[in-house]
C-alpha positions in Angstrom: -10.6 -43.4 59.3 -13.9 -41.5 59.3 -13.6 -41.2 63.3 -10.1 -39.7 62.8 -11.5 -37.2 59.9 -13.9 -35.9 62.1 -11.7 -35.2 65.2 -9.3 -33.6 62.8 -12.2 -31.4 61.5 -13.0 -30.5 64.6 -9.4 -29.1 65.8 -8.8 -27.2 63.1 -12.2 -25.3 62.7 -11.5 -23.2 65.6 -9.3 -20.3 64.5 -6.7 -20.6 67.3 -6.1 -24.2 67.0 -5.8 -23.5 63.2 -3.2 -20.9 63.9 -1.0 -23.3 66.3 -1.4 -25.9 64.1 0.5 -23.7 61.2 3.5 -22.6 63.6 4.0 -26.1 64.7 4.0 -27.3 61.0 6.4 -24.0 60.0 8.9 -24.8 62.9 9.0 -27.8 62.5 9.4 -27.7 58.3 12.0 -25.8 58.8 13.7 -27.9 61.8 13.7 -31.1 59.6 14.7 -29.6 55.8 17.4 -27.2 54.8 14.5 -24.8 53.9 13.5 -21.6 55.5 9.6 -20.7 55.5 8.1 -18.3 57.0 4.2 -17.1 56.1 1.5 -14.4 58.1 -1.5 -16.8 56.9 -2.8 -19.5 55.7 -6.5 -20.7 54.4 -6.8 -24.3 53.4 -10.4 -25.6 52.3 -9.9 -29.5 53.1 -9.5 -28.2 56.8 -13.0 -26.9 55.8 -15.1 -29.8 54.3 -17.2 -31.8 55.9 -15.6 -35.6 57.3 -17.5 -37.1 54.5 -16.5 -35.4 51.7 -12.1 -35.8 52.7 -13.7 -39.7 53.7 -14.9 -39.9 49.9 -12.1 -38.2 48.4 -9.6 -40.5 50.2 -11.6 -43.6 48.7 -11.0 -42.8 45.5 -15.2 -42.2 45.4 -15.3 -38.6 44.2 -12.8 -35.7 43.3 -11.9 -33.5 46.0 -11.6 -29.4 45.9 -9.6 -27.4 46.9 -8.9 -24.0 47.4 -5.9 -21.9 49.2 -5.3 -18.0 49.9 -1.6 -17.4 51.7 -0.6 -13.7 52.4 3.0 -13.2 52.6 4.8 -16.6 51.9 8.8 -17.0 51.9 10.7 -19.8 51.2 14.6 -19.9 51.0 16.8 -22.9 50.6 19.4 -22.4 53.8 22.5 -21.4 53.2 22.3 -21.1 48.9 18.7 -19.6 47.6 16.0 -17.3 48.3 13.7 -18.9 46.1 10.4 -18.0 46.5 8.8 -14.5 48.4 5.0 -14.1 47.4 2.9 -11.1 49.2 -0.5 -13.0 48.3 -1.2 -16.7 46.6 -4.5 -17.6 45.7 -5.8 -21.0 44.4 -8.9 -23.2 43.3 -8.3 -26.4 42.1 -9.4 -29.6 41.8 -7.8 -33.1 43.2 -8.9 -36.4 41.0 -8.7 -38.4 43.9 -11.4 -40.6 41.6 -8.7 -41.4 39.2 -6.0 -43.1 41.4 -6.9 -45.9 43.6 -4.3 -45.8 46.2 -4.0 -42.1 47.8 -1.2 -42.5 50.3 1.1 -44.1 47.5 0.1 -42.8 44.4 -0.5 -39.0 45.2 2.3 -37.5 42.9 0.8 -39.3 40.0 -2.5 -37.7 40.4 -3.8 -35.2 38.0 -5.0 -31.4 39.2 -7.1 -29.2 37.8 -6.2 -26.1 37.9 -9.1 -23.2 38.2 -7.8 -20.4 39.0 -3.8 -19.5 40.7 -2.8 -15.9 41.2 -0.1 -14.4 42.7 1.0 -10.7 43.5 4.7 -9.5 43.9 6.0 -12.4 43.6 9.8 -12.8 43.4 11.8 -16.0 42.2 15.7 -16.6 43.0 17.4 -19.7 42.4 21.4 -20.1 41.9 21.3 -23.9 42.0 18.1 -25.4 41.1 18.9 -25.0 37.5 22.2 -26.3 36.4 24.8 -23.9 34.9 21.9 -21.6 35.0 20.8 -18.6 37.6 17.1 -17.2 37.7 15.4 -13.6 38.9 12.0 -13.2 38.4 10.0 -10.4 39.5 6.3 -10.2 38.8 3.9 -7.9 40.2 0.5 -9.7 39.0 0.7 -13.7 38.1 -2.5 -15.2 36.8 -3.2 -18.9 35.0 -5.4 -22.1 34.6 -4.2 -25.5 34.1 -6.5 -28.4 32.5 -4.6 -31.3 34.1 -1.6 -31.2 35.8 0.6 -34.1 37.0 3.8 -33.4 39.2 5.0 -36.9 38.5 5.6 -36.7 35.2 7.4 -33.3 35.3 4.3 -32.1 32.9 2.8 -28.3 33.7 -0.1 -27.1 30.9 -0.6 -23.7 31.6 -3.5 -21.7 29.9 -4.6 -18.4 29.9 -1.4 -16.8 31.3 -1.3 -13.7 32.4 2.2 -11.4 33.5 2.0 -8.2 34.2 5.5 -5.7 35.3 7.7 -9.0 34.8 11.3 -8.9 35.4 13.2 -12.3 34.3 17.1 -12.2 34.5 19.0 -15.5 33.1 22.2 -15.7 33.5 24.1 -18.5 31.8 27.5 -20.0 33.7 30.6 -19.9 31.7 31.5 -23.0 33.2 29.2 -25.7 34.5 29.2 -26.5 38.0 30.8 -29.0 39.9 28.2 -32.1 40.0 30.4 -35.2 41.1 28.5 -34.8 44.3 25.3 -34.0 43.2 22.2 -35.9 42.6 22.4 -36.2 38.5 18.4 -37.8 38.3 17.0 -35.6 35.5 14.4 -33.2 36.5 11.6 -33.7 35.4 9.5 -30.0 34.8 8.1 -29.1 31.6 5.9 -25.8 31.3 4.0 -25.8 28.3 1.8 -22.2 27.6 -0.2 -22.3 24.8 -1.9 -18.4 25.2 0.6 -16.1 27.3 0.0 -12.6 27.2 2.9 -10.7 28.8 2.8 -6.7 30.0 5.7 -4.4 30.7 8.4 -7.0 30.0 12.3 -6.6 31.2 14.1 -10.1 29.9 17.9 -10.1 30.7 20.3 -12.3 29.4 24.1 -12.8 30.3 27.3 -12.6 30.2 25.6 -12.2 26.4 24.8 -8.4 27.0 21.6 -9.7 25.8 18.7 -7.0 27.0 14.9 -7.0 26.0 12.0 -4.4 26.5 8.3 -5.2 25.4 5.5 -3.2 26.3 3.1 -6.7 25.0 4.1 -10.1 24.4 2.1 -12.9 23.4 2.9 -15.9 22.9 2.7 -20.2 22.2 5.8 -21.9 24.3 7.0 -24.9 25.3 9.8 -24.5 28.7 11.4 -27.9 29.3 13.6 -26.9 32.7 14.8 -30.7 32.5 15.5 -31.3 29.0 17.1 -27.5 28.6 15.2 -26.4 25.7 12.8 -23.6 25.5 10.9 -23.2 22.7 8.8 -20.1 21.7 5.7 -21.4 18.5 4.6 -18.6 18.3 6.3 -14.8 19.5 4.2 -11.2 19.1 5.8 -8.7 20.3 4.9 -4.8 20.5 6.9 -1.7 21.6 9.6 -3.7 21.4 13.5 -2.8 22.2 16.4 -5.4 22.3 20.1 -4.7 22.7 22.6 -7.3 22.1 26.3 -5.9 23.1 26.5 -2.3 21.6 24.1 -3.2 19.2 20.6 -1.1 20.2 17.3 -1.6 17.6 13.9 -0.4 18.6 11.2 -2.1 17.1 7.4 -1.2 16.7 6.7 -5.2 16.0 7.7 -9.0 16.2 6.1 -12.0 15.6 7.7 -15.5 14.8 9.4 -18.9 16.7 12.5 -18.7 18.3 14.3 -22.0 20.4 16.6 -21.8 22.8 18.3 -25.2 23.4 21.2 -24.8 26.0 22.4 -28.3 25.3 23.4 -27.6 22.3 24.7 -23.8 23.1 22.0 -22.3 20.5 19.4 -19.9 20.1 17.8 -20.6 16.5 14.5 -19.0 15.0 12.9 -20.1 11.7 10.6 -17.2 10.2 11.4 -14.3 12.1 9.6 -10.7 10.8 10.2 -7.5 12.4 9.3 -3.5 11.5 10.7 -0.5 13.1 9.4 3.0 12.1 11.6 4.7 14.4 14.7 3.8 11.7 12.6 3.1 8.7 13.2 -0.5 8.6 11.7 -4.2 8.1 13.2 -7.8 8.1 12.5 -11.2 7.0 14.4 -13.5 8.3 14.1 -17.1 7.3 16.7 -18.5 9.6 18.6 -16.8 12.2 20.5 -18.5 15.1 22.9 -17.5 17.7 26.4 -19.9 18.8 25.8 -19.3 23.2 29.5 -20.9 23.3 31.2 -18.8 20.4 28.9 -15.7 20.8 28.0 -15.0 17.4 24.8 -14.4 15.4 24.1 -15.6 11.5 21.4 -14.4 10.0 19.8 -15.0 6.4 16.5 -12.8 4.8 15.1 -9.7 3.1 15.7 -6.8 4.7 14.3 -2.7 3.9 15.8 0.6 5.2 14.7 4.1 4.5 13.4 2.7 1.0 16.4 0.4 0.1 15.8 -3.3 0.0 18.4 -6.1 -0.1 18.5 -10.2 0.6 21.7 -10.3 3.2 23.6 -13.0 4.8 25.4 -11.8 7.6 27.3 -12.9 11.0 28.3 -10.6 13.5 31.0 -11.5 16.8 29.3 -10.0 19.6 32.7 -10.7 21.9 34.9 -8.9 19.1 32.1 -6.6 17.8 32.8 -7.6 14.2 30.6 -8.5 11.5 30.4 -9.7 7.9 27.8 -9.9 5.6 27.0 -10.7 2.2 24.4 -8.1 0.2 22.1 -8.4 -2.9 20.6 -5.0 -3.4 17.2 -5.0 -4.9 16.8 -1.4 -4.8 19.0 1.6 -3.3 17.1 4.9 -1.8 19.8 7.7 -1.6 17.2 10.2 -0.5 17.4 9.7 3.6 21.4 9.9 3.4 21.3 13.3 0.7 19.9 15.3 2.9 19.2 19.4 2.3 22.1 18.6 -0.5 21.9 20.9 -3.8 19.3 19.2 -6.4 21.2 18.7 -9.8 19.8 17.8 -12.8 22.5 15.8 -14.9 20.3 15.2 -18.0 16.7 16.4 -19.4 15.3 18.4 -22.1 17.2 21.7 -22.6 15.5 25.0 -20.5 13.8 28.0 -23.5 15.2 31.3 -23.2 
């Protein structure tokens, strides 16, 4: 094994053996799978460390690192998906090959560190990898850690991530897709984001009408592609603007949870607060949650407009544009609706003279 290590070390160290080494592995990637890739480079450290240090790593002995750089990467799934275009990936990680005694059999099982991943323009399209869902994502800067990773088990901690000029477009099928010849094994990918901060954020939602501007967004979130639910602990949001339908509010702030769990058709939120000085107003809303199937919204909480405050349940049919609600005013403000109106004074102490 450590004669073999070596002779494949020494192949690959010269540049143009590198380079025919990655066209024979593109062509023949994409001769054997229904996938298109294509890439201009590629940089891959193991091809890079010393036969002693892979001849460790593959017995178990010590971890092994690892670092990539790719410049212009696409992969498409023939016939059905872009997928994936990235101008420029860059990665350091870290391989417990020490924690899994069989390499060859157990590789998906073993945990990675990751140290550093970035990506720039960087576009994501799937149709069908998601059921009953389609996905566009376009980023211009990607950046996160990871303190243990295992593909295996589906399970992706992200830290520290980092989305700048973000695009995301969801768009939820009326009617689920044929699957009677599909593979129906669950997929196993949960993303789970405990300090994102996201800039200049587009976030799309249909055939909801459902459209959402932030300037910041920080947040606590668990994404479970497999199990369909996606929930937000923890939302701050700044220079915010969301319009659902005809329905347009612009709001200076946000901060509270919100779940999205398409199995059940429903977006819920439990402690929801938002202010908007542009139309004088605040809410508090302690539950909120929106029917996917039936297209409506109930909400419950105090809300403030222009000086009038009031506890309010209310629904509102985005599909009909109707709404009910049910009102307890606290306290009524008629100034912002009087206007330059004549002042009259229907009672006071009588004027001398």
């Amino acid at each position: 094994m450590l004669l073999l290590l070596i002779a494949a070390t020494v192949v690959v160290v010269t540049p143009s053996a590198r380079k025919a080494v990655l066209d024979k592995g593109v062509a023949i990637a994409n001769e054997k799978t229904d996938y298109d890739i294509d890439l201009d480079s590629l940089y891959l450290s193991p091809f890079h460390h010393s036969p002693k240090v892979l001849y460790r790593a593959y017995k178990g002995e010590t971890d092994l690192p690892l670092e990539i750089a790719i410049d212009s990467l696409f992969i498409g799934h023939r016939g059905k998906d872009t997928l994936v275009y990235t101008r420029s990936l860059r990665l350091k990680a870290i391989a417990r090959t020490s924690q899994i005694s069989n390499l060859q059999s157990q590789i998906l099982n073993m945990p990675i560190v990751i140290e550093q991943l970035q990506l720039e323009t960087t576009t994501f399209h799937s149709d069908s990898l998601i059921e009953a869902v389609g996905v566009d994502v376009v980023t211009k800067r990607l950046a996160l850690t990871s303190p243990e990773m295992v593909i295996a088990e589906g399970k992706y901690p992200l830290n520290g991530l980092r989305l700048d000029d973000t695009f995301v477009g969801i768009d939820l099928r009326e009617t689920a897709p044929d699957t009677t010849a599909q593979d129906t094994t669950p997929l196993l990918m949960a993303y789970d984001v405990t300090d994102g901060i996201m800039r200049n954020i587009h976030f799309r939602l249909t055939p909801l009408g459902m459209d959402i501007r932030a300037n910041h967004l920080s947040t606590d979130v668990l994404a479970d592609v497999g199990g369909n639910l996606y929930d937000a602990k923890r939302l701050e949001v700044g220079d915010f603007t969301f319009d659902l339908g005809s329905l347009h509010l612009p709001f200076d702030t946000i901060h509270g949870n919100a779940c999205v769990d398409l199995n059940k058709n429903l977006i819920t939120s439990n402690g929801l607060h938002a202010r908007s000085d542009e139309i004088g107003a605040t809410a508090d809303l302690q539950a909120t949650h929106m029917d996917i199937e039936t297209l409506c919204v109930n909400v419950e909480g105090d809300a403030t407009y222009q000086g009038s405050k009031a506890r309010l349940r209310a629904s509102y049919d985005i599909e009909h544009e109707a709404y009910d609600a049910q009102v307890h005013i606290e306290r009524v403000n008629l100034t912002p609706f009087l206007g330059d109106s004549t002042h009259v004074v229907l009672a006071g102490p009588r004027s001398q003279g």
